[in-house]
Residue frames relative to the residue before (quaternion, step in Angstrom):
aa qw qx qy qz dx dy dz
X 1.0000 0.0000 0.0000 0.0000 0.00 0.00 0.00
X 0.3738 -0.6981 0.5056 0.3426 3.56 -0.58 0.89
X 0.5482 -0.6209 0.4998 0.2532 3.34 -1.69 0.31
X 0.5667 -0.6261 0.4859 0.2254 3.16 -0.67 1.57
X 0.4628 -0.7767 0.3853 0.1845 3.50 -1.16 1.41
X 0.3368 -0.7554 0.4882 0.2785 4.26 0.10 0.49
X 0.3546 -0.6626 0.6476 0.1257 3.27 -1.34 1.42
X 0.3245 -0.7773 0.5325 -0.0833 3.55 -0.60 1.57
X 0.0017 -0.7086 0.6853 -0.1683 4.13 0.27 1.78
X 0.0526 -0.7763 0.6191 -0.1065 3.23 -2.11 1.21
X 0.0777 -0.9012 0.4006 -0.1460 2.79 1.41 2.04
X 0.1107 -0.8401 0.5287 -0.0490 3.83 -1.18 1.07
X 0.4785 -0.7163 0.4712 0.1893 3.46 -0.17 1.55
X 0.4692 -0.5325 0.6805 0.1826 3.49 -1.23 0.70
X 0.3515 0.6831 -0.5894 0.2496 4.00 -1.35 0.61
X 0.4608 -0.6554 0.4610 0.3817 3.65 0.91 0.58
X 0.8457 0.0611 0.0008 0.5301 3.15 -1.73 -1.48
X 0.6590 0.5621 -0.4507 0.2159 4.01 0.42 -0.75
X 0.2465 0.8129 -0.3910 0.3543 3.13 1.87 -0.03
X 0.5332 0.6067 -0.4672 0.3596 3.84 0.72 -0.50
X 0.6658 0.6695 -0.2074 0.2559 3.13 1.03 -2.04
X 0.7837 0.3209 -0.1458 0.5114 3.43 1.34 -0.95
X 0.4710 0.5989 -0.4609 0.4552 3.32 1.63 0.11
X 0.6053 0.6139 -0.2740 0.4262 3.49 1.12 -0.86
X 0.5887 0.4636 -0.2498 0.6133 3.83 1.28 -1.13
X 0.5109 0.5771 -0.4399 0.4609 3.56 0.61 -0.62
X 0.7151 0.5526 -0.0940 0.4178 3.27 -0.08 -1.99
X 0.7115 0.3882 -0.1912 0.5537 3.89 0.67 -0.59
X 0.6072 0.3915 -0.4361 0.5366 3.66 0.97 -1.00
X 0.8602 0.2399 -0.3679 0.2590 3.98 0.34 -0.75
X 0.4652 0.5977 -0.5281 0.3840 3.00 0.67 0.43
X 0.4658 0.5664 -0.4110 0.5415 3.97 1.21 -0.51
X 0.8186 0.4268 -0.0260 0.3835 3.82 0.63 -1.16
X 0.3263 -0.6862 0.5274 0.3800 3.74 -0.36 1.09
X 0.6699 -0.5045 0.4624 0.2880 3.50 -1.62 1.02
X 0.7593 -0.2063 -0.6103 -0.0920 1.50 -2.29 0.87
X 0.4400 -0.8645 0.1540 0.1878 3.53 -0.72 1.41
X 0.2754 0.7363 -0.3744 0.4917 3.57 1.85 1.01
X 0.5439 0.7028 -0.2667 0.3730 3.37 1.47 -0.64
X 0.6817 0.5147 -0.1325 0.5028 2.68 1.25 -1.50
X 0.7485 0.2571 -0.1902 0.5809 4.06 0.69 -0.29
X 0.2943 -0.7690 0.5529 0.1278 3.61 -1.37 1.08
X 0.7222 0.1222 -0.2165 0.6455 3.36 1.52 0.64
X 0.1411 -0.7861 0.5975 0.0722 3.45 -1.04 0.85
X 0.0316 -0.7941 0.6065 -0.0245 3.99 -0.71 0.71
X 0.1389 -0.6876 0.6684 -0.2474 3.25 -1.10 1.26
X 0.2349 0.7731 -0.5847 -0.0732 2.87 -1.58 1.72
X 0.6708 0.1101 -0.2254 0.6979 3.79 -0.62 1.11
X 0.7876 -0.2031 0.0312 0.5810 3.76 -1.19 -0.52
X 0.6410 0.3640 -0.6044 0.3021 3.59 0.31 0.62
X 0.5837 0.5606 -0.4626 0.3619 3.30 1.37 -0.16
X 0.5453 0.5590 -0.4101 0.4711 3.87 1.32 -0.02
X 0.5512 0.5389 -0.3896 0.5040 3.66 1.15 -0.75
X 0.6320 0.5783 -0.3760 0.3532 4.06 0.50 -1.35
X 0.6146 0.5727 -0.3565 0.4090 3.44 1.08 -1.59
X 0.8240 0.3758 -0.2058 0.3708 2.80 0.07 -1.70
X 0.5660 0.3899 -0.5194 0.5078 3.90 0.40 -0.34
X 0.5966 0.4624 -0.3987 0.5209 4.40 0.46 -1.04
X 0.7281 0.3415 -0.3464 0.4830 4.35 0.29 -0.51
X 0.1998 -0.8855 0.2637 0.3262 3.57 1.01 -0.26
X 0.2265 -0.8987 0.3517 -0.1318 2.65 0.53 1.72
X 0.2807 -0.7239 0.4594 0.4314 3.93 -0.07 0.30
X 0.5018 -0.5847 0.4279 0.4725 3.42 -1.50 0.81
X 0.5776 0.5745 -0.4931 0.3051 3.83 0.20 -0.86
X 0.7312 0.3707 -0.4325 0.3752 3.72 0.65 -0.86
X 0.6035 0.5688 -0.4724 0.2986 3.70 0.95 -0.37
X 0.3887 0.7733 -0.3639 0.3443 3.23 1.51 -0.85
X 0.6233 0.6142 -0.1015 0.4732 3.01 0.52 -2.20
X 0.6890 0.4437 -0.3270 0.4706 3.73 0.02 -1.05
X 0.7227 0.2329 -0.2724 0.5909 3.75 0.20 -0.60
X 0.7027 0.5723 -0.2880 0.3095 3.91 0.24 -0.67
X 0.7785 0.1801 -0.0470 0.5993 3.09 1.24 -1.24
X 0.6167 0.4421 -0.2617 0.5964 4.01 1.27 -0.68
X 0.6180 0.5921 -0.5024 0.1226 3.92 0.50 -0.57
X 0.7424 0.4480 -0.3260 0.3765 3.81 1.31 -0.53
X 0.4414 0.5839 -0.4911 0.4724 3.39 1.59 0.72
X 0.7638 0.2966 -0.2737 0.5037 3.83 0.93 -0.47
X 0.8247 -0.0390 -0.3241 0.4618 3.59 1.24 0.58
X 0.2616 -0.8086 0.5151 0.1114 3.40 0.57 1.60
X 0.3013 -0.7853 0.5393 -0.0412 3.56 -1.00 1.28
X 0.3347 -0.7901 0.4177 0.2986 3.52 -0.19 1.45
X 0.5746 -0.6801 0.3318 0.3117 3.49 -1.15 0.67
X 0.5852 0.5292 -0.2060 0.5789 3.57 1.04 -0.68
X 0.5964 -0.5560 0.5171 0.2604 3.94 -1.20 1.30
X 0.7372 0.3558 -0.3188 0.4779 3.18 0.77 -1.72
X 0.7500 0.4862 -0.2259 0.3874 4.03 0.27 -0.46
X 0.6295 0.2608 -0.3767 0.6275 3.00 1.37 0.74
X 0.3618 0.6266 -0.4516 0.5220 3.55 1.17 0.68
X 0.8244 0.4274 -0.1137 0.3532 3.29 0.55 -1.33
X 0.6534 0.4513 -0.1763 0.5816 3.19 1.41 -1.23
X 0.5574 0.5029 -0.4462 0.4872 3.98 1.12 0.51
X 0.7275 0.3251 -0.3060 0.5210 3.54 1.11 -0.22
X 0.2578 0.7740 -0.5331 0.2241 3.80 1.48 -0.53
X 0.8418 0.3222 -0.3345 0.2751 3.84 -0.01 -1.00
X 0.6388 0.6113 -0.2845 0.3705 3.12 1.45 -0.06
X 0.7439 0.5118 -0.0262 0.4290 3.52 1.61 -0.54
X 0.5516 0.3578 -0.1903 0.7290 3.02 2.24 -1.53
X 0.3505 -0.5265 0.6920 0.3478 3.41 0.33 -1.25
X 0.5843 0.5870 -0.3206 0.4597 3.22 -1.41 1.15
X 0.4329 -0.7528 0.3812 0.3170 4.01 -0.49 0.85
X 0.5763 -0.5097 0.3121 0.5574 3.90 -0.45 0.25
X 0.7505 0.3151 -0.1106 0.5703 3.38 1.15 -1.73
X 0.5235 -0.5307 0.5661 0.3520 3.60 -1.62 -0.15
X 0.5107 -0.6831 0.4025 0.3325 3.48 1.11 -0.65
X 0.3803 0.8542 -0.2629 0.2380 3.62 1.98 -0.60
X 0.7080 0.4237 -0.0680 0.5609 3.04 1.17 -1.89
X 0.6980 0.5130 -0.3126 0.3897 3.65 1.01 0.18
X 0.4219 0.7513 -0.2205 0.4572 2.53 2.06 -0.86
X 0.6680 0.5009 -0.1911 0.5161 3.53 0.51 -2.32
X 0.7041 0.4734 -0.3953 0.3520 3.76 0.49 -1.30
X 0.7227 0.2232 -0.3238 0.5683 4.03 0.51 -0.54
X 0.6380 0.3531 -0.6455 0.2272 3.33 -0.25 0.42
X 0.1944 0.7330 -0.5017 0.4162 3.34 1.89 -0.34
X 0.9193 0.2615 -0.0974 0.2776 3.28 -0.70 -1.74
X 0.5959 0.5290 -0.1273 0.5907 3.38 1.04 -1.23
X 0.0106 0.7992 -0.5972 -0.0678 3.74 -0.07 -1.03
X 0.6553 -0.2721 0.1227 0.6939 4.03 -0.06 -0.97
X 0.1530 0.7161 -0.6660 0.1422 3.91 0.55 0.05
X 0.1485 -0.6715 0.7143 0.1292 3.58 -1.22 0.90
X 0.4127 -0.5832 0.5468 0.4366 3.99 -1.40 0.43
X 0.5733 0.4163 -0.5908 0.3860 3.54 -0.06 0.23
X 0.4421 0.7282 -0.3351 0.4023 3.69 1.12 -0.21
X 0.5686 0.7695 -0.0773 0.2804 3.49 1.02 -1.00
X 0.3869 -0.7611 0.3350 0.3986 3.73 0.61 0.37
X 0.8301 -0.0040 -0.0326 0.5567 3.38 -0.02 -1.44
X 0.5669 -0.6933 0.2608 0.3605 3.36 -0.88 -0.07
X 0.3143 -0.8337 0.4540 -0.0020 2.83 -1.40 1.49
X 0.0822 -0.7516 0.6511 0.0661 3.85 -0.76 0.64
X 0.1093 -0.7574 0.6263 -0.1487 2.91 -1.41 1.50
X 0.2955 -0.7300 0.5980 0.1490 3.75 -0.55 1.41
X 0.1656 0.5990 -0.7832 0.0196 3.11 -1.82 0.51
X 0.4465 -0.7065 0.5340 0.1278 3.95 -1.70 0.38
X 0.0626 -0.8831 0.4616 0.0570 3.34 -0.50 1.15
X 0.7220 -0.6358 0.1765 0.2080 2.85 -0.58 1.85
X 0.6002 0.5134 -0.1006 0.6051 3.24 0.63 -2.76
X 0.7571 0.5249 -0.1535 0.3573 3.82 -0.43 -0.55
X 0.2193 -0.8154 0.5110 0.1608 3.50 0.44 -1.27
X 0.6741 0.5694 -0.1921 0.4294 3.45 1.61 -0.05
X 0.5562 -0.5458 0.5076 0.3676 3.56 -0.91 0.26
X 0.0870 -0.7551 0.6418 0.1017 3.74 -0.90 0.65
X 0.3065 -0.7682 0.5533 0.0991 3.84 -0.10 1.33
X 0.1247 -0.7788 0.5932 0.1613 3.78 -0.23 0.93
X 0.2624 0.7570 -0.5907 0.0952 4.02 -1.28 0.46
X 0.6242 -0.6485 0.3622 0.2421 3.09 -1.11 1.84
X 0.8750 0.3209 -0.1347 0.3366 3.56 0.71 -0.58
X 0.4005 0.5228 -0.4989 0.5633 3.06 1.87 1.31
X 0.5193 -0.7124 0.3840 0.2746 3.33 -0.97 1.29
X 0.6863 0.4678 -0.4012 0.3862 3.59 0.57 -0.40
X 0.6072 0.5248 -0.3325 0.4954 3.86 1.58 -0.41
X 0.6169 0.6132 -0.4410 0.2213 4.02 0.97 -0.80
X 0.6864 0.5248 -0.3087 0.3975 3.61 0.45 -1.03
X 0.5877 0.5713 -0.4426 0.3638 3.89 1.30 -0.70
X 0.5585 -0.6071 0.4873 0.2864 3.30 -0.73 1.15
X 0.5898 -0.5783 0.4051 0.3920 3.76 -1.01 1.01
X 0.6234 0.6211 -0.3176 0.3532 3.74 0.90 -1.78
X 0.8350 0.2083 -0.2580 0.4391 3.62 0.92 -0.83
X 0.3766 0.6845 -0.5079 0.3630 3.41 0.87 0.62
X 0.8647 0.3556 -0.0493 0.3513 2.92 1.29 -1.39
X 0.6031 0.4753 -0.3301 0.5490 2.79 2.09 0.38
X 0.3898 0.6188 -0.3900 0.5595 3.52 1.46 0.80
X 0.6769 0.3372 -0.1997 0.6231 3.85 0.89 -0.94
X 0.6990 0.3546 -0.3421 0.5182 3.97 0.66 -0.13
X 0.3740 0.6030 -0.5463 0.4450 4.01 0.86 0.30
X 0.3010 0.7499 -0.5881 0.0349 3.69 -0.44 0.59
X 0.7252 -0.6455 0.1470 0.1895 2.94 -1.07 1.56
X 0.6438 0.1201 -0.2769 0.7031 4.37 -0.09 1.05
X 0.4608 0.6486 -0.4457 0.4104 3.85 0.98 0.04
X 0.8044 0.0553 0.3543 0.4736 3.11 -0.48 -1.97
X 0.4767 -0.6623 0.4535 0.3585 3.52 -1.18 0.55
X 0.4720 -0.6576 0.4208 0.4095 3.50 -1.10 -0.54
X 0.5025 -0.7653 0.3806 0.1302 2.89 -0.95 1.10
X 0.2368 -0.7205 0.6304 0.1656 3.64 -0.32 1.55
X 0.0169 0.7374 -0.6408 0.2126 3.60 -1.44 1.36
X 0.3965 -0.6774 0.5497 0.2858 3.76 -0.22 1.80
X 0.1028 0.7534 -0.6493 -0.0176 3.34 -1.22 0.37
X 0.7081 -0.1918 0.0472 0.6779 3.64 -0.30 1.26
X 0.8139 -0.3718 0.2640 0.3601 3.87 -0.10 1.48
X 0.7716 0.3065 -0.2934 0.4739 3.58 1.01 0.29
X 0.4967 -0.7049 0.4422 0.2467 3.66 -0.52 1.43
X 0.0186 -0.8351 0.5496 0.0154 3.88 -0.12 1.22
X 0.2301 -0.7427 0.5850 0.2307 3.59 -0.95 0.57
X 0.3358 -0.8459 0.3892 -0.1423 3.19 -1.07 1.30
X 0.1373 0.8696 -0.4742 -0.0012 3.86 -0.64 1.05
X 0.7607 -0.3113 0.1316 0.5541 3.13 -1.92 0.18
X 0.5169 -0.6833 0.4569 0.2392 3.69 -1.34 0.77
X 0.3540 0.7076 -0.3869 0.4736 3.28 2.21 -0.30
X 0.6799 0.5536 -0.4083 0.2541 3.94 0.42 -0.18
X 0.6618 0.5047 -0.0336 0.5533 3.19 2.29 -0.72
X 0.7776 0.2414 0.2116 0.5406 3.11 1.55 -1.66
X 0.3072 0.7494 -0.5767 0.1069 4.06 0.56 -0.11
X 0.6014 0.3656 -0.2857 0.6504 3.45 1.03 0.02
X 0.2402 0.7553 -0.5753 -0.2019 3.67 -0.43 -0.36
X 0.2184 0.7725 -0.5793 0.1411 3.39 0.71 0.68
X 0.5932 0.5729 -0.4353 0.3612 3.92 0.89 -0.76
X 0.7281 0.5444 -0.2612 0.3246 3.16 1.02 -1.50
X 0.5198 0.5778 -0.3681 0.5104 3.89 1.72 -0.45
X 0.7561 0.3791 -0.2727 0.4584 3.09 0.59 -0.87
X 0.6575 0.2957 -0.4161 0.5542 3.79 0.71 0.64
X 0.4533 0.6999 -0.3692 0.4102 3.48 0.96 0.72
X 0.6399 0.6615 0.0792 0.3830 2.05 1.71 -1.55
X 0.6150 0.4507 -0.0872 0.6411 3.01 1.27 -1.66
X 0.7426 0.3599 -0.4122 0.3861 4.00 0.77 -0.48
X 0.7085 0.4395 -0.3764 0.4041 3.55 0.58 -0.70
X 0.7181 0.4189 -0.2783 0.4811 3.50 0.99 0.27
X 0.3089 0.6212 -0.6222 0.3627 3.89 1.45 0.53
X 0.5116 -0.6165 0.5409 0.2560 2.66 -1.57 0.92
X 0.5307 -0.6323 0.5282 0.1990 3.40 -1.42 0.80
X 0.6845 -0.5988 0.2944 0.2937 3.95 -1.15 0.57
X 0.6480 0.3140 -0.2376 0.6520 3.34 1.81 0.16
X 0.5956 0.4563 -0.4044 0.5229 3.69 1.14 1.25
X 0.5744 -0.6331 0.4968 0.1501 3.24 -1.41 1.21
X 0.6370 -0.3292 0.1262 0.6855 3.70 1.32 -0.59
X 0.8301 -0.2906 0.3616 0.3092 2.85 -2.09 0.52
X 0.5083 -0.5771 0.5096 0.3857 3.50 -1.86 1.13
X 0.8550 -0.2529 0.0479 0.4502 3.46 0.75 -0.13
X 0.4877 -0.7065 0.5022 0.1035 3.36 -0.93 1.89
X 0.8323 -0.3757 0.2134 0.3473 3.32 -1.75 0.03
X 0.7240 0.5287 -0.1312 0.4231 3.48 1.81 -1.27
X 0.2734 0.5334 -0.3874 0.7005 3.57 2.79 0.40
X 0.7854 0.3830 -0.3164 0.3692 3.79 -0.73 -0.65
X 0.1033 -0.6952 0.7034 -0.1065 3.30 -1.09 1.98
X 0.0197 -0.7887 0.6094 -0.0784 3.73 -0.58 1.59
X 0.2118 -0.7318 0.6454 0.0551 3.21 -1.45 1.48
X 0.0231 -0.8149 0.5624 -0.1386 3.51 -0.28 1.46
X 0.1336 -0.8022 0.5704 -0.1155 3.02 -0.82 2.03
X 0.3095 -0.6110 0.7180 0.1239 3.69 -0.86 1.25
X 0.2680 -0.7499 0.5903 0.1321 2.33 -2.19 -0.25
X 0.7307 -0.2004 0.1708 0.6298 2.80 1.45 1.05
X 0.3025 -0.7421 0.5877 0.1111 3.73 -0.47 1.97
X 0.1688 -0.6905 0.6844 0.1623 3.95 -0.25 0.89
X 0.0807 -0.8323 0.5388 0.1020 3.04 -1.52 1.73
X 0.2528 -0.8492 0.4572 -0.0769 3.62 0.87 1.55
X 0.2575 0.7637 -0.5905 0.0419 3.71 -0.14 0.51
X 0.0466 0.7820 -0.6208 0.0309 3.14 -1.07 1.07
X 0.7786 -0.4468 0.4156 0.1466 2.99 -1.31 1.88
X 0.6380 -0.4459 0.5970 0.1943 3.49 -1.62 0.78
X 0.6902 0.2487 -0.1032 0.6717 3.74 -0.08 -1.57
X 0.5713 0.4173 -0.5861 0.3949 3.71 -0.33 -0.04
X 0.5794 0.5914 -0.3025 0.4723 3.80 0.59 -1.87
X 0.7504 0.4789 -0.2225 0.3975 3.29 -0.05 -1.43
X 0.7670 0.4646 -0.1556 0.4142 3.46 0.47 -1.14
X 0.8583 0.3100 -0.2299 0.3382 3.65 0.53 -0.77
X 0.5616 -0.5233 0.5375 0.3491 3.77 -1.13 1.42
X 0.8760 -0.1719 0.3716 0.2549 2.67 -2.26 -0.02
X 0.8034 0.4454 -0.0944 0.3837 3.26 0.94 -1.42
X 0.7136 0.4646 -0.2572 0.4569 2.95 1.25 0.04
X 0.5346 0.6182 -0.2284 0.5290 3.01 1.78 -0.65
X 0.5833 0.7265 -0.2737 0.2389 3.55 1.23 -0.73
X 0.5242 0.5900 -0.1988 0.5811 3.37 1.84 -0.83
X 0.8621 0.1153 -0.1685 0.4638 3.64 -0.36 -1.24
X 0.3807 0.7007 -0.5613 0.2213 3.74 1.21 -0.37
X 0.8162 0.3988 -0.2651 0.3232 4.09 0.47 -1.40
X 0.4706 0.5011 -0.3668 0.6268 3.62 1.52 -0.64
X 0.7006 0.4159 -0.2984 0.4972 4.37 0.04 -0.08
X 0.5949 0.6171 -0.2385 0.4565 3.27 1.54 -0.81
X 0.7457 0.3432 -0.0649 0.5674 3.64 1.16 -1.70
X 0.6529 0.4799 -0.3798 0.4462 3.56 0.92 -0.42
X 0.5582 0.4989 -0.3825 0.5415 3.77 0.86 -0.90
X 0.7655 0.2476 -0.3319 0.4925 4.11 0.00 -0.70
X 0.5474 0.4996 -0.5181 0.4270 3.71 0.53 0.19
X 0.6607 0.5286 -0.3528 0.3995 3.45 0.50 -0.80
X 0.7988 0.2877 -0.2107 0.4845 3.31 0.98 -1.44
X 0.4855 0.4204 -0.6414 0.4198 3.70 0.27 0.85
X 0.5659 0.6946 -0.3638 0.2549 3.51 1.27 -0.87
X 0.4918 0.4728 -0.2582 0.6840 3.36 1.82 -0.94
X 0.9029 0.1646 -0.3759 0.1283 3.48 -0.45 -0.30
X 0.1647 0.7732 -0.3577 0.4971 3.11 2.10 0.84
X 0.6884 0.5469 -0.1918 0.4360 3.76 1.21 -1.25
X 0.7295 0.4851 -0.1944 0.4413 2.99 0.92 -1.59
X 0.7979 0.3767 -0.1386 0.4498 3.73 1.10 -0.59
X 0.6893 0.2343 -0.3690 0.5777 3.55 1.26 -0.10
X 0.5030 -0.5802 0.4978 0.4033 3.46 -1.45 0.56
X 0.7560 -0.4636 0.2782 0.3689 3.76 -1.67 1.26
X 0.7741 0.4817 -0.2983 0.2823 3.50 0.84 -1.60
X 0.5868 0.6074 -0.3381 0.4153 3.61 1.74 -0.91
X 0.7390 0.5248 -0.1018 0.4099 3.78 1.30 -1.30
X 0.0770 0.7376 -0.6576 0.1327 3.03 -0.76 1.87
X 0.1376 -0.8036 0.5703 -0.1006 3.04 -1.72 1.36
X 0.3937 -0.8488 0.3529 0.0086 2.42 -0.35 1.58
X 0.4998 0.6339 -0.4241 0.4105 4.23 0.48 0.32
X 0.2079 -0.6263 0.7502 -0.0417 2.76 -2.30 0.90
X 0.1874 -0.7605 0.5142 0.3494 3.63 -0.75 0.20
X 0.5317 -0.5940 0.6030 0.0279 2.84 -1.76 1.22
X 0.5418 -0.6218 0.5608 0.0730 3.19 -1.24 1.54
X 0.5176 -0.7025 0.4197 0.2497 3.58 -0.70 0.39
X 0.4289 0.5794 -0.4545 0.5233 3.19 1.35 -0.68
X 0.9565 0.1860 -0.0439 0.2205 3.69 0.18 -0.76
X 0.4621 0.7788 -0.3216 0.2768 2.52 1.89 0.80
X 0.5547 0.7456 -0.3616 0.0748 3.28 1.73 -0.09
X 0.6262 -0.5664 0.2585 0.4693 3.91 -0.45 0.46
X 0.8219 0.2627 -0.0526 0.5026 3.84 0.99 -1.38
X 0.2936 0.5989 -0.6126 0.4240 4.09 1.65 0.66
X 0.0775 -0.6524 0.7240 -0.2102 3.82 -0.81 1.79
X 0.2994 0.4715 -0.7317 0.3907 4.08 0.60 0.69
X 0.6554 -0.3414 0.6392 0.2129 2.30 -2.79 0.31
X 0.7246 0.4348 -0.3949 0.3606 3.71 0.38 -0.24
X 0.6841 0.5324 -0.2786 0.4134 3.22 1.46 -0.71
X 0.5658 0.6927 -0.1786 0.4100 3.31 1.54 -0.58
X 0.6321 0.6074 -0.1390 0.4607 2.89 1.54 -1.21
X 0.5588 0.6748 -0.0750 0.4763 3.30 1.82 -1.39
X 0.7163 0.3909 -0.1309 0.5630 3.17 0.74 -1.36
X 0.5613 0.5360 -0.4448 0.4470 3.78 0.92 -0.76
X 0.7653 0.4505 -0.2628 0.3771 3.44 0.32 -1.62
X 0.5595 0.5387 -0.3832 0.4999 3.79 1.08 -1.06
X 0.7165 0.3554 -0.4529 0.3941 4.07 0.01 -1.15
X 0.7239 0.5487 -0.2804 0.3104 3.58 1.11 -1.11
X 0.6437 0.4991 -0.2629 0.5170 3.40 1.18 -0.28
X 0.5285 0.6587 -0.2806 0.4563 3.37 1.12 -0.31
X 0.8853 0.1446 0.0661 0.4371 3.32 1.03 -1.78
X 0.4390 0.5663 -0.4367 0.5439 3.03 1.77 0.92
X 0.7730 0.4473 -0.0208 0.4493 3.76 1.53 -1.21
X 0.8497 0.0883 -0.0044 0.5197 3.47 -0.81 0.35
X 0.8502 0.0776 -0.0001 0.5208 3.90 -1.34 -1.01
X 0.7259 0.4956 -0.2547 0.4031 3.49 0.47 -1.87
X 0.6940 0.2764 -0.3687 0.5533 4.13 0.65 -0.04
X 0.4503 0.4615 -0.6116 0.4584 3.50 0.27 -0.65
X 0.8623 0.3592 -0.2682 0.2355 3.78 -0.45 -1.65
X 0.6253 0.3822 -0.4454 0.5142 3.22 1.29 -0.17
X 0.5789 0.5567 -0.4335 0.4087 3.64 0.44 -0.64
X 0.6099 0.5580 -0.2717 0.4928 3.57 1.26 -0.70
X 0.5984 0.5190 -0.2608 0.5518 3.67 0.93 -1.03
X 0.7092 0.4417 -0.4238 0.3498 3.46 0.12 -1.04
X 0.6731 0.4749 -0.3950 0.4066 3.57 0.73 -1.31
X 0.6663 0.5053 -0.4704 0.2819 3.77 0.45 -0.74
X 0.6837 0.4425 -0.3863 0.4330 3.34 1.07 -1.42
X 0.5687 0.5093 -0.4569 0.4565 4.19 0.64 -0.24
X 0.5862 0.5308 -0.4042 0.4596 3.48 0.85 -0.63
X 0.7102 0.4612 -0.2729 0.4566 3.64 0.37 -1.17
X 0.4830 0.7383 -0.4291 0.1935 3.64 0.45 -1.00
């Protein structure tokens, strides 16, 4: 009996500037892998800067320039006040003045940078991208190959899923003839691996003249890349003790890390061990913040993604990955 063919997901965690960390794992898986590296996956997913990483790996973008984008573009999209005390202040600013930390400008310039007029219907394989609509209260599920999502230019897809809340504003985005305001997709999705993998399971139900699906939960090999396991501990009497205003800082980084983890578990429980690769490391606080774009911090995160996935767990699993996706080809 021939061997049933393997549905092949490339799912990307949301984490702002930490976005480097997987640009770097990116950058290492294609180079392991004959070009261009979208080929290699029949569905790409992406949230906030992983939903900028998805494009660009689905527009085939070279890794080095994504690099670049967070390496060399990251203090244009979160410009960092120069003075301790002024960057003290301007971390609590939305909570006191009112108002996002950033304007959203210097993110702006950065995807049209990359993107330019790219539409998402533009996009090689298919890609799904989460973002949160305000007016509404619902998740808005973004995918090149729904007709009301193709024509939306890639830049504002992906600056709708990167809007993250005391961060950026929300992004107002026509959708089917109605102006929709839009956030980080981390409120719904910081992991979106679950949501591929019911993508998955839908474009491939089997049809009233099929015995079963082109391929079921035990067909689907997913390479899920974090960005770093934020280790945030906060104290009883801390919990207890802090207002609104204090809560306002670690509340969204506790928000996206807690639902990353727990799709991470239910990613396990449904794909078989050999198909499921995870990518993550935990991440020191010193460096866990989402929009710290110094050179020192950059430097940090370079060496940490690189040491990770040259050494120990992080090659085995890519060195693992690579053979499956060559296997599957």
């Amino acid at each position: 009996m021939a061997q049933r063919a393997t549905y092949r997901i490339l799912s990307l965690d949301g984490g702002g500037i930490r976005g480097l960390i997987t640009a770097i794992w990116l950058d290492r898986l294609g180079q392991a892998l004959d070009p261009p590296l979208w080929r290699h996956f029949d569905l790409v997913a992406g949230t906030s800067t992983g939903a900028i990483l998805a494009c660009a790996v689905a527009g085939g973008v070279d890794t080095r320039r994504i690099i670049r984008l967070y390496s060399g573009d990251g203090w244009k999209v979160f410009p960092s006040p120069r003075s301790g005390l002024a960057r003290r202040v301007a971390r609590f600013r939305p909570t006191w003045i009112g108002g996002p930390r950033y304007r959203g400008r210097g993110l702006e310039d950065a995807l049209e940078a990359v993107f330019d007029g790219a539409r998402f219907e533009d996009l090689k394989p298919r890609v799904l991208v989460p973002a949160y609509d305000t007016f509404t209260g619902r998740p808005v599920i973004f995918k090149n190959d729904r007709a009301r999502h193709r024509r939306i230019l890639v830049r504002d897809v992906c600056r709708a899923s990167a809007a993250a809340p005391t961060y950026f504003p929300p992004h107002q985005l026509r959708i089917g003839g109605a102006k929709v305001p839009l956030i980080d997709g981390g409120v719904v999705a910081n992991n979106p691996t679950a949501c591929a993998i019911a993508e998955a399971v839908r474009v491939n139900r089997a049809g009233p003249d099929q015995e079963r699906p082109a391929y079921g939960l035990a067909d689907l090999l997913v390479a899920s890349f974090g960005t770093g396991d934020v280790v945030r501990r906060i104290t009883g009497d801390e919990a207890r003790r802090w207002s609104a205003v204090r809560w306002a800082e670690p509340v969204i980084d506790v928000l996206f890390s807690g639902s990353s983890d727990a799709v991470d578990y239910i990613a396990r429980q449904l794909i078989p061990r050999e198909n499921y690769f995870r990518f993550q490391f935990p991440l020191d606080r010193e460096y866990e913040a989402m929009d710290n774009a110094r050179p020192k911090n950059l430097d940090v995160l370079t060496h940490l993604a690189i040491d990770y996935i040259d050494c120990g767990e992080g090659r085995r699993k890519l060195e693992g990955l690579v053979e499956r996706l060559n296997a599957t080809e």
